[in-house]
Structure formats: C-alpha cells, structure tokens
C-alpha positions in Angstrom: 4.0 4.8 32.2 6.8 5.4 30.0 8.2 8.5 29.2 8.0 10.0 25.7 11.3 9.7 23.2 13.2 12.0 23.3 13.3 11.9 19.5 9.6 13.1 19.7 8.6 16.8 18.9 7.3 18.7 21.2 3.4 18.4 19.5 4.3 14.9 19.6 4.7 14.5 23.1 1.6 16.7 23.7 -0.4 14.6 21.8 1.1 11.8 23.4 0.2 13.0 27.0 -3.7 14.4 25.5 -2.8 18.0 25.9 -4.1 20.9 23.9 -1.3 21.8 21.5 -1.4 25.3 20.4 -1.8 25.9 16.7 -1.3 28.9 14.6 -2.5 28.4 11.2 -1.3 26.2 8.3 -1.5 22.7 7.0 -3.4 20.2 8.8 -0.4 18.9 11.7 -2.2 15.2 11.5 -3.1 13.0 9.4 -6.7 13.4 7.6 -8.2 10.2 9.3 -6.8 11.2 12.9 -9.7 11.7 15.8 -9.0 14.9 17.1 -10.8 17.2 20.1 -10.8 21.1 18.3 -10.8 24.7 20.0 -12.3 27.1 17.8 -11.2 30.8 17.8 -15.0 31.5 19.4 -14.2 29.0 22.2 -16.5 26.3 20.8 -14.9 22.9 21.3 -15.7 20.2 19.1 -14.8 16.3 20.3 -14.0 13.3 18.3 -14.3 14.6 15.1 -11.4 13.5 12.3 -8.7 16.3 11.2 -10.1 16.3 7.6 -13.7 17.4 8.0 -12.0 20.5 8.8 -11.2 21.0 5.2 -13.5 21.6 2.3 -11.8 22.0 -1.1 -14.9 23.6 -2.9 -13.0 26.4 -5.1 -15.8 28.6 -3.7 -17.6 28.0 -0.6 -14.7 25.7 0.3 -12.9 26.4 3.8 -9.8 25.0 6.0 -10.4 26.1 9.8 -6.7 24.7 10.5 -5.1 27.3 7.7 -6.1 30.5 9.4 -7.0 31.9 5.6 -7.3 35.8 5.5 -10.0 35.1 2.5 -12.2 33.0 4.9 -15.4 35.1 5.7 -16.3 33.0 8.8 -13.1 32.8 11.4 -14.6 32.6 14.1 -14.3 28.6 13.3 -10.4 29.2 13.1 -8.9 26.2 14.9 -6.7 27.6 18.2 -6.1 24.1 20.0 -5.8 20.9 19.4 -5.1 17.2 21.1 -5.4 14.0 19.7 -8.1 11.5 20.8 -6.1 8.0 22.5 -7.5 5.1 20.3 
C-alpha cells in the first residue's frame, strides 16, 4: 500500500486510512453525495448513509447534525465522528 501525500490534510489522510475523524461543528467537511459512517453525540452510529441527508434546509423544522447549531432543539443527533465509506 502506498502511503498518503504528503500534500494531504490530515482529515484527508484519515479518511484515506477509514479512521473516525473528529469533528466539531460547521459546514459539511465532504461533499453532499459522499458515503459516510456518522457518530452521533448520543453514541448512535449510523453506516453508509450520504453527508447531505444530514442537512434539512426547512426554514423551520429544518436541521444540520454536522453544524453543531445552538438553536437546534434535538443535539443529541450532533455529529462527533466521521470516516468516509471506501467505494
């Protein structure tokens, strides 16, 4: 196996290796259409799902478990962890 660029972040090369990569709160880190595994803040884990049904723009039941929103009654679905599903 080759090793990662070294041009590659460091969520890159986690992804690249299928590790969990941390995350904090903010804009979804991948691409809408990517298959990802999640870590909810409750522990749940949810496999194979893609990055954008995370997201639901509804101006008022709408949600985004990747943003970490303060407004958000529910954040217990608050994405922790991620890693990217190998095509």
């Amino acid at each position: 196996m080759n090793a990662p660029s070294p041009s590659l972040t460091a969520n890159a090369q986690a992804a690249t290796a299928n590790a969990w990569i941390e995350w904090t709160g903010g804009d979804c880190p991948v691409s809408h259409d990517t298959v990802v595994d999640v870590r909810h803040a409750d522990g749940k884990v949810t496999e194979a799902v893609r990055a954008g049904d995370a997201i639901d723009d509804d101006p008022f039941y709408g949600f985004d478990w990747w943003a970490h929103k303060e407004t958000q009654v529910d954040t217990t679905g608050f994405i922790n962890r991620y890693r990217v599903v190998p095509a």
